[in-house]
C-alpha positions in Angstrom: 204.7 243.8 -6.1 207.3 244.7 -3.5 210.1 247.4 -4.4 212.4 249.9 -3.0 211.4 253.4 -4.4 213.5 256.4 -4.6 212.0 260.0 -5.0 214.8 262.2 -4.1 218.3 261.9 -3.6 220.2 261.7 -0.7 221.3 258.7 2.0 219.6 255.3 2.3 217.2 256.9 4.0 215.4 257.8 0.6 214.8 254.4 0.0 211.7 253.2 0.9 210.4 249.5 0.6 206.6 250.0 -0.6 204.1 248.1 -3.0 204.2 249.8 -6.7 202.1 248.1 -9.6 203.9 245.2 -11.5 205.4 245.8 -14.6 204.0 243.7 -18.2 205.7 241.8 -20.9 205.5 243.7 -23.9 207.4 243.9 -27.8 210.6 242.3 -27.1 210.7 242.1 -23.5 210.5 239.7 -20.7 208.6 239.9 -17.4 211.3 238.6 -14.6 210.3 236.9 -11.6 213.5 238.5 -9.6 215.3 235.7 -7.2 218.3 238.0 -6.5 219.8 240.9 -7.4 223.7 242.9 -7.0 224.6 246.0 -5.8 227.0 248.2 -7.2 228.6 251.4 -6.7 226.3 253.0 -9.5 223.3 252.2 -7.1 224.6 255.0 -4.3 225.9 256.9 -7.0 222.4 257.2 -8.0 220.9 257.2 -5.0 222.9 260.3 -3.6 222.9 262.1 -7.1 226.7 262.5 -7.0 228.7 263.3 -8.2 225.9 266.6 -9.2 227.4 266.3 -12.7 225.6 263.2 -13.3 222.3 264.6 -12.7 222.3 265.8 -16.2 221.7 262.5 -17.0 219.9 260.4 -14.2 217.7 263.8 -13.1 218.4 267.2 -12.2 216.1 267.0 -8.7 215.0 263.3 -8.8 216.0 260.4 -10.1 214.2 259.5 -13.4 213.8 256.3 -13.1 212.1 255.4 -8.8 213.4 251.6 -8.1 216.9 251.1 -7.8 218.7 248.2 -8.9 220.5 246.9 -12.4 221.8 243.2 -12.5 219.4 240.7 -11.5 218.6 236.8 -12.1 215.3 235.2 -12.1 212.8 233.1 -13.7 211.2 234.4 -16.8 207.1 234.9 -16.0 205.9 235.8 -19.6 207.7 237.1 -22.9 206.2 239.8 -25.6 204.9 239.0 -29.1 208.6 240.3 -30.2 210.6 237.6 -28.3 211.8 235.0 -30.0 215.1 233.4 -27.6 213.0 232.6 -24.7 210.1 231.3 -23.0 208.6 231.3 -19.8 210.5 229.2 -17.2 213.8 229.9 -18.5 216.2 230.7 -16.0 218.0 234.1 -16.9 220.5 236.9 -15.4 220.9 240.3 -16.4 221.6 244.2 -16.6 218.7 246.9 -16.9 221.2 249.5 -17.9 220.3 252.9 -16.4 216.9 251.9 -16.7 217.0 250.2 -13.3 214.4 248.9 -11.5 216.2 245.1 -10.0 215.3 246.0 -6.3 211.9 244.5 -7.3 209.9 241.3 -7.1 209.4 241.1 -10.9 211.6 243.2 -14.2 210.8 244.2 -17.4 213.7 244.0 -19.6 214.8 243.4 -23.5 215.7 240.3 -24.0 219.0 241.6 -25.8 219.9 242.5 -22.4 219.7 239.0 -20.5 221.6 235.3 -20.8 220.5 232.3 -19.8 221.5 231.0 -15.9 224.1 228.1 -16.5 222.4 225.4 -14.0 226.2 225.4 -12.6 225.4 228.5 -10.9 223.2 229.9 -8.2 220.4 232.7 -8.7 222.8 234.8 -6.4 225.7 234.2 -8.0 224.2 235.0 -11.6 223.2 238.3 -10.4 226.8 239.4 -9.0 228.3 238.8 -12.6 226.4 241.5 -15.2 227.9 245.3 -14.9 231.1 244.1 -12.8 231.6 241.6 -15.5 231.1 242.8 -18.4 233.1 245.7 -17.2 236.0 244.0 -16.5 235.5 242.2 -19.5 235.5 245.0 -21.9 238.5 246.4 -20.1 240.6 243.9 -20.8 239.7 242.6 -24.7 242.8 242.9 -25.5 245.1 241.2 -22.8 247.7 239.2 -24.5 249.0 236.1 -22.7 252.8 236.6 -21.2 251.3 240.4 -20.4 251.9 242.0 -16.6 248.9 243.3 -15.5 248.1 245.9 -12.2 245.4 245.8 -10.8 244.1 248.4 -8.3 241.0 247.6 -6.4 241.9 244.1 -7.0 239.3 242.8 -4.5 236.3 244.5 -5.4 233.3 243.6 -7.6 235.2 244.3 -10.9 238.3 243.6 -9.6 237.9 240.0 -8.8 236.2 239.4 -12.3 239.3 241.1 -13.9 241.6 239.3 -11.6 240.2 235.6 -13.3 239.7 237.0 -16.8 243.7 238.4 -16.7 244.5 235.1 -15.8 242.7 233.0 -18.1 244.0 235.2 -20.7 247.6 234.4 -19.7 249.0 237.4 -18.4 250.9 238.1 -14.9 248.8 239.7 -12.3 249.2 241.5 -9.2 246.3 242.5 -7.0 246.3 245.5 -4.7 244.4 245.3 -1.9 243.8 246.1 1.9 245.2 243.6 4.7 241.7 242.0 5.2 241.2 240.3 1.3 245.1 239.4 0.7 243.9 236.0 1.2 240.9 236.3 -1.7 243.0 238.0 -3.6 245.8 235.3 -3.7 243.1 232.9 -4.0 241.5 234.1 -7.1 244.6 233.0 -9.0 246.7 236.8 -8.7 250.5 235.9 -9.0 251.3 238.9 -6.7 249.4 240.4 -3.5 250.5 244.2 -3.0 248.9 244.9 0.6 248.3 249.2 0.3 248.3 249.4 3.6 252.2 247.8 3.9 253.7 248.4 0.4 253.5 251.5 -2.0 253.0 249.8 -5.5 254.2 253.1 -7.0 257.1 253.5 -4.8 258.1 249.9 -6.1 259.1 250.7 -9.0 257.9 247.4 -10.9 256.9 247.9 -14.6 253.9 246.8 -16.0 251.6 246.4 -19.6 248.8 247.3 -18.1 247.5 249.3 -15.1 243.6 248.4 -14.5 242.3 250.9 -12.0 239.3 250.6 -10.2 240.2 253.2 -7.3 241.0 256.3 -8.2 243.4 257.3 -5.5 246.4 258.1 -7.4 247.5 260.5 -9.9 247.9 259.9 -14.0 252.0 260.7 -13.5 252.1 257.9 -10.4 250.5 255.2 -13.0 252.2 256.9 -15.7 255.9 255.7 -13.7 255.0 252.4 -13.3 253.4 251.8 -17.1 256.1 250.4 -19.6 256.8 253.2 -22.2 254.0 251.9 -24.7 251.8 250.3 -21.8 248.1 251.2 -21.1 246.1 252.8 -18.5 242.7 251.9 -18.4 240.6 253.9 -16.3 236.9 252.7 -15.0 234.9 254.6 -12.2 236.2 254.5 -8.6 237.8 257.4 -7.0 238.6 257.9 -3.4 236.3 261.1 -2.5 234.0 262.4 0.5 231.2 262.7 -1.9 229.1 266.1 -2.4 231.4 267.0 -5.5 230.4 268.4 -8.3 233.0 266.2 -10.9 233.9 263.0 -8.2 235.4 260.5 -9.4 234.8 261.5 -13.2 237.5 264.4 -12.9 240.5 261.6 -13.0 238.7 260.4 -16.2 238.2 263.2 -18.0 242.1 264.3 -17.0 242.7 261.3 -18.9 240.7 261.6 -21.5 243.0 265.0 -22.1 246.0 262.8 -21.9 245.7 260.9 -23.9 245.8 263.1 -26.4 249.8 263.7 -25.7 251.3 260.8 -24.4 252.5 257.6 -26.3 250.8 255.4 -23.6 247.6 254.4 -23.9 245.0 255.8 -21.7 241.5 254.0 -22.0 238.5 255.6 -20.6 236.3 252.4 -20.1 232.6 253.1 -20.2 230.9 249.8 -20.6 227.8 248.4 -22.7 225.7 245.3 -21.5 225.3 242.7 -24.4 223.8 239.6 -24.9 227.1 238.1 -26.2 229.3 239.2 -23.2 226.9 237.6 -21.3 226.8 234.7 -22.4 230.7 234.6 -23.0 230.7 235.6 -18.8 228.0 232.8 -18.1 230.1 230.3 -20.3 233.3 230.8 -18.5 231.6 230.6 -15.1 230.2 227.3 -15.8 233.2 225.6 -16.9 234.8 226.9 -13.9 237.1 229.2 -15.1 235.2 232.1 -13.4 233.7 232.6 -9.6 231.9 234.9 -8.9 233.1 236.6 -5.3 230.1 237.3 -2.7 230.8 238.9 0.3 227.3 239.2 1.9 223.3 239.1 0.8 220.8 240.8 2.2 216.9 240.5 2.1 215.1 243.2 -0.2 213.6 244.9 2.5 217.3 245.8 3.8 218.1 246.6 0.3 219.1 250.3 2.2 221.6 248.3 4.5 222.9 246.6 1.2 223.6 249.6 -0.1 225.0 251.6 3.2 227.2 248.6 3.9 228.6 248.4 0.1 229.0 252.9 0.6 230.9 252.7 3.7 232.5 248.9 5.3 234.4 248.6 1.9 232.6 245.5 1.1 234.6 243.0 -0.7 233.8 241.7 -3.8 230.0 241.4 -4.3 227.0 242.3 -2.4 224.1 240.7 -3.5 220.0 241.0 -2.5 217.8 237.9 -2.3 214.3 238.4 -3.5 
């Protein structure tokens, strides 16, 4: 089968589309015919090895795992003697985890880690919903209607998922977001655009419940101003760096992590899990409507590199997403 291979880190030029052998259905596991699959910032994370602290965990001089790739959506090809939820046929969408290996023509994956593909939506707009939605999800579990919510980063892959869920829940959101996605922004339901680029949102001086960030480009005493007095700060990824660091964007995280330890806001440090349920809670939602998944360009699997470079440096908005 066709998939794009990595064998050392660096720049998309590591990333080469090549013919590896196709992986089986085996024990609880399904074989994945891939139709398309999402890119997210985790992919060039991995790809470049950075920030170098990660490598203790994806591999010190390579990465362990060669095809890139986690969320995905496809047509089940065969299932293992363990599986008991599906069959071949079935339309399904899902997340690999750190395993990897969506930037392929076919997946092995537990079938604890997949949902079944509402017919509602499309094979590409299955794939854009697993890490970015479940993240966003799991952020905000606790949202209680009549809340204010901030969202910074409003307009990317999270973001737009936790822009809809806020607003199903019942809470008041603002968005912040450059010039160019005001308009998706405002159309995704937010109450109220903050343009970065024409308004500080901390110089403002609005209060709010919650601060969502997805960025990473201000300090814990900036959010800290504009939290209510028992509000909470949950903190997911992002961060606003040149790359080649040893900490990135993990060393807001882990100063919050410290914190939180003295402070009578809430910080959050949101690492999120894939599950079955969250799926299907996700793939529920987006069939009655209530949630759209946001695409801002798809890109054949042999220009998975260009996915990638584009999503690294044009500041792609919302989801980019590979067709297979």
């Amino acid at each position: 089968m066709k998939a794009i291979v990595q064998d050392g880190y660096g720049g998309p030029e590591v990333l080469r589309f090549t013919e590896v052998e196709r992986p089986t259905a085996t024990g609880d596991r399904l074989l994945v015919r891939v139709r398309a699959a999402a890119v997210n910032a985790y992919d060039w994370h991995v790809m470049r090895g950075d920030p170098r602290l990660a490598r203790l965990s994806v591999g010190l001089r390579r990465p362990k795992t060669r095809i890139r790739g986690r969320d995905f959506a496809g047509q089940v090809e065969a299932v293992g003697p363990a599986v008991t939820r599906f069959r071949p046929g079935d339309e399904v969408f899902g997340d690999l985890g750190p395993a990897d290996g969506a930037f392929a023509e076919y997946v092995s994956v537990a079938e604890d880690l997949v949902a079944t593909r509402p017919p509602e939506l499309t094979p590409e707009q299955a794939a854009a919903i697993p890490l970015a939605g479940v993240t966003a999800l799991q952020g905000l579990r606790d949202l209680a209607p009549g809340q204010r919510i901030l969202i910074n980063g409003a307009s990317g892959g999270v973001g737009t998922f936790a822009l809809q869920l806020a607003k199903a829940a019942g809470a008041e959101v603002t968005g912040v977001c450059g010039t160019r996605n005001v308009a998706l922004v405002r159309s995704l339901g937010a109450d109220h655009v903050v343009d970065y680029r024409r308004e500080d949102v901390i110089a403002a001086g609005r209060r709010y419940d919650v601060v969502f960030d997805l960025v990473g480009n201000r300090t814990l005493s900036e959010y800290r101003r504009v939290l209510t007095p028992a509000g909470t700060l949950i903190l997911s990824g992002g961060g606003v760096y040149e790359g080649g660091s040893l900490l990135g964007p993990m060393r807001l995280i882990l100063r919050g992590q410290l914190l939180s330890r003295f402070v009578s806001q809430r910080v959050l440090i949101l690492s999120a899990t894939t599950s079955r349920d969250d799926l299907e809670t996700l793939a529920g939602m987006a069939a009655a409507g209530t949630l759209t998944p946001a695409i801002d360009r798809t890109f054949p699997l042999s220009a998975a590199a260009d996915a990638i470079r584009y999503l690294e440096h044009e500041h792609a908005t919302a989801k980019v997403v590979i067709t297979v």
